[in-house]
N, C-alpha and C positions, 0 to 999 in steps of 0.2 A: 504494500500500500504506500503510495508517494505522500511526502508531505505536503500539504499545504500553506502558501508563503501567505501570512500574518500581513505582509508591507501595505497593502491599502488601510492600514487599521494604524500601524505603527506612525511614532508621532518623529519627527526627521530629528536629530540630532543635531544636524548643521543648517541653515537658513539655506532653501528652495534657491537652485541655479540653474541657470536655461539650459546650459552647457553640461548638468551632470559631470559628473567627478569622475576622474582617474585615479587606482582605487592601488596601493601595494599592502600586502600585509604580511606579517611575518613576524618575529622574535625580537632583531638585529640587535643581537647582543654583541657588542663592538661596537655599532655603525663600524664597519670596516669596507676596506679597497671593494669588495664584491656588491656589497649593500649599496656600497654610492653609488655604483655603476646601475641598481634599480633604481635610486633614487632622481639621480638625471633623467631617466627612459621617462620615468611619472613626469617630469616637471617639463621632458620636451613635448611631452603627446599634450599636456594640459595646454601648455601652448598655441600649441600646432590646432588643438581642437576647438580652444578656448571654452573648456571643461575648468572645472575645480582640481586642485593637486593634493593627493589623501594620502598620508602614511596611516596605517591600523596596525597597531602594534599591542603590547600589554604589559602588566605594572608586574607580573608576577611570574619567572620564568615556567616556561608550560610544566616541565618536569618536576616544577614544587609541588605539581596539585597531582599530578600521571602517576609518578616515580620518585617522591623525593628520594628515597635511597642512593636514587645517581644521579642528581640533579647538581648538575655544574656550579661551582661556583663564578660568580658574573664579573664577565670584561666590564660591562658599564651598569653603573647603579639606575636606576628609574631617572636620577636628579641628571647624570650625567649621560642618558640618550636624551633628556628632553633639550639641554643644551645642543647636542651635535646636530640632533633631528633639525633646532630650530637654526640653524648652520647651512640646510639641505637646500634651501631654496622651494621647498614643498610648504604649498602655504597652511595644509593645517592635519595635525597629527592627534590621533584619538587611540586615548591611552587604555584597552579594555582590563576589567578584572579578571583575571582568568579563573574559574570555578571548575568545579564537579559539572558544574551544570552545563557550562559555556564545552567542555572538555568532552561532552555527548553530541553535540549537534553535528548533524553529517553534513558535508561538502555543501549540499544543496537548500538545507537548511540554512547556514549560516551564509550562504550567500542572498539568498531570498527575504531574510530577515534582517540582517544587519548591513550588508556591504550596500542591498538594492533598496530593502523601505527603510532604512535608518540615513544613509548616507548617499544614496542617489548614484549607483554606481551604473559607468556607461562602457569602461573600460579597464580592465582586469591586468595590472604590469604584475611577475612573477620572476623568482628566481628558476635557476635551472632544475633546484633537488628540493621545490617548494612542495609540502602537505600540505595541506588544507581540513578543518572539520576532525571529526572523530578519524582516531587511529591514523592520521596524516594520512587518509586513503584520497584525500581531494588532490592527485597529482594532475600536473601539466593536462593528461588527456582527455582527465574527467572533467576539469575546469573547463576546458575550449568545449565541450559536448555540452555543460549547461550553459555557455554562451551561447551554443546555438540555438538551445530549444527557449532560453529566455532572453535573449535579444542582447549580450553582451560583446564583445571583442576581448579578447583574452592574448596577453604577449608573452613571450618567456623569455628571459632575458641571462644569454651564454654564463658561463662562468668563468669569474676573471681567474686569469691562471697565476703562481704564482711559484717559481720555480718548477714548471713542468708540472703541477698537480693542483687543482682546484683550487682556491683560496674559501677558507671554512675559520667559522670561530673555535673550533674543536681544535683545527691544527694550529690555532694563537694562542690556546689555553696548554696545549702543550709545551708550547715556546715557552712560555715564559715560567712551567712550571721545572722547566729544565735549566731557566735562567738569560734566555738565549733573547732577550728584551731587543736585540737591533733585528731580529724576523721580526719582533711585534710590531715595529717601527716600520717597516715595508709593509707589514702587511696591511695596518689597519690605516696607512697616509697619515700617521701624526704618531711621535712616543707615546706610551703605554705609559699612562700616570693613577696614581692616586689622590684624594683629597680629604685632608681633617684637620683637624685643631691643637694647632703647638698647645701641648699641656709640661706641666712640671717634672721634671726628673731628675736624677740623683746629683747630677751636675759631677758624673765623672769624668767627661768629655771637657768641659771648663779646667778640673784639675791637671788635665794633661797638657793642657794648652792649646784643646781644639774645642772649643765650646758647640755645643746640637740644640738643633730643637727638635723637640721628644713631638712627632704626629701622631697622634690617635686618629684611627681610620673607623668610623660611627660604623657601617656596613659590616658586621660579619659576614654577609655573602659576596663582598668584595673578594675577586681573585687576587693574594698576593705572589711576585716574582718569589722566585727560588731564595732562600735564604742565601746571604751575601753582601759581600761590599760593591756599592755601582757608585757609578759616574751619572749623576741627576742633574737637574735643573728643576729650581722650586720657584713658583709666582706667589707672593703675597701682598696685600696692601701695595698694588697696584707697582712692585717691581719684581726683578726677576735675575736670580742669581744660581750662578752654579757650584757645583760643592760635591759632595761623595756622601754618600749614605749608608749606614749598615741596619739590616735588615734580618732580623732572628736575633737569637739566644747571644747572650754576653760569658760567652765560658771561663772568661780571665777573671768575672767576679763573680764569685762564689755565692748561690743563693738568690740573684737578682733574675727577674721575669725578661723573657726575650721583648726587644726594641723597634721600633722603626726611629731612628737619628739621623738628623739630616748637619754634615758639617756645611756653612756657607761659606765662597770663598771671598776674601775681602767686603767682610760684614760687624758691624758692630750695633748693636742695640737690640732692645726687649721686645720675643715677640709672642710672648705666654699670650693666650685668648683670638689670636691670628689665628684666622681660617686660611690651610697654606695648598698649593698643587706640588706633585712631585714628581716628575718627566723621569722615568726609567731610559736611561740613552745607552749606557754598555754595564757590562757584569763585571767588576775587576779583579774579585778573588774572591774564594772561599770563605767562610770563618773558622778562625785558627783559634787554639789557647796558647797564651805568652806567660813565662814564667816568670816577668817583670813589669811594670808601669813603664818601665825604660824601650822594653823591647817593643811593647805597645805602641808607645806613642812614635816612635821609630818607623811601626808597620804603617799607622794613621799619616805619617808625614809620606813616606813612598807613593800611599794610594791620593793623597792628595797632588803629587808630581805627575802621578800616572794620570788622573783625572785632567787635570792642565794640559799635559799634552797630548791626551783625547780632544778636548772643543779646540786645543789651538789648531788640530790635523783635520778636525771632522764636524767641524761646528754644522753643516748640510743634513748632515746625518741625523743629529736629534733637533732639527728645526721645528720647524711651524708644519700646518696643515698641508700637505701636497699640492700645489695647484689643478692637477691633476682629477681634483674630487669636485672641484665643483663647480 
């Protein structure tokens, strides 16, 4: 028995457009190189058609509600897709709850309900390895088959490549959890960063002579890089400095809870209650135990040399946005 589309009843979500919306939806946990490559295709057809431009996305990764057991931890928080999204040049992005309930509705359901009588959909832009609806059974073919029978256009949009093999946020969750922060940098057109709130710390990093600011990252389901010392770049209160950061356990001092410290380089003053970003650019070493404060701060002064002659050699590398995306 087919279902029956609710949309002549449904009340629209977005204000009535002659033009009808071009419609993508999907997860884009990243916004990465592949997603912007949908995200253009939406924003050239909207053009082209003089349609509305629609990302459909959700606040709550699907395998929280499917699977939490294997539910990835997230390239981007809710806070930080709504930043990139609104970056896209897509004029308006609708952020769903993802439910038990929303997590039943089949392909044709949810297109007849939400994409067509919610949001006025005329045209359907997709990735290449896009589900749709229950069990992701809504692929590429079945999507163009209920554009035919309900009057949509449906595009699928190649997959960008990235070293010979697909580009996926699975294979940027494994970069970085290997360490490997300059793939993430390729992959997603902009360093892999984190963001939180300089809080108070031991202030062992001052006694050695390289004073940190201790970030608290709010997000437990934030993905963090591989434990390590990098080479970062952090923006706060509207500047922007580079530095090294260590990231995990402090094994030289006994008893104390693993870190995120950010050293800055040629920085002086208080930035306790700063809400700070922190640009992952290269991985520089391990984390060691030192049998001394001497040797310590010895290793801190190296990774800071090494750090310096990383942006003096590759400043390109952990830059800005790619021109590229948009």
């Amino acid at each position: 028995m087919s279902e029956r589309a609710p949309r002549q009843e449904a009340s629209p979500w977005l204000p009535s457009h002659p033009g009808g919306s071009v419609i993508t939806v999907g997860t884009f946990d990243g916004v990465h190189r592949g997603h912007w490559a949908v995200l253009r295709e939406v924003r050239r057809l909207a053009e082209e058609s003089g349609a509305r431009p629609v990302v459909v996305t959700f606040e709550t990764h699907p395998l929280r509600v499917i699977r939490p057991g294997v539910a990835p931890r997230l390239l981007t928080t809710a806070e930080e897709k709504k930043e990139l999204l609104a970056e896209s040049g897509v004029g308006y992005a609708v952020f769903l709850a993802f439910t038990a309930e929303l997590a039943a509705y089949s392909p044709r359901r949810f297109v007849e309900e939400i994409l067509m009588g919610r949001l006025g959909l005329r045209h359907l832009v997709i990735g290449h390895d896009h589900g749709l609806g229950r069990g992701r059974t809504g692929d590429a073919a079945t999507l163009q088959a209920l554009g035919e029978a309900l009057g949509f256009e449906v595009e699928v949009v190649p997959a960008v490549q990235l070293d010979g093999e697909p580009l996926s946020s699975t294979r940027i969750r494994n970069a970085l959890e290997a360490g490997d922060v300059e793939f993430a940098t390729r992959a997603l057109g902009r360093p892999y960063s984190i963001s939180g709130v300089v809080v108070r710390g031991e202030a062992q990093g001052r006694a050695l002579g390289f004073p940190t600011a201790n970030v608290q990252v709010p997000d437990p389901d934030k993905l963090l890089p591989r434990e390590g010392i990098y080479a970062v770049r952090a923006s706060f209160g509207g500047e922007e400095r580079e530095g090294v950061l260590h990231l995990g356990p402090r094994p030289t001092f006994e008893g104390f809870a693993p870190s995120i410290e950010v050293h800055l380089f040629d920085f002086e003053g208080e930035l306790y209650g700063e809400r700070m970003r922190v640009d992952f650019c290269r991985r520089l070493r391990e984390i060691r135990r030192f049998e001394s404060m001497s040797e310590l701060a010895e290793a801190i002064r190296e990774d800071c040399e090494a750090a310096r002659r990383y942006f003096a050699e590759s400043r390109a590398a952990c830059g800005p946005r790619s021109d590229e995306l948009m």
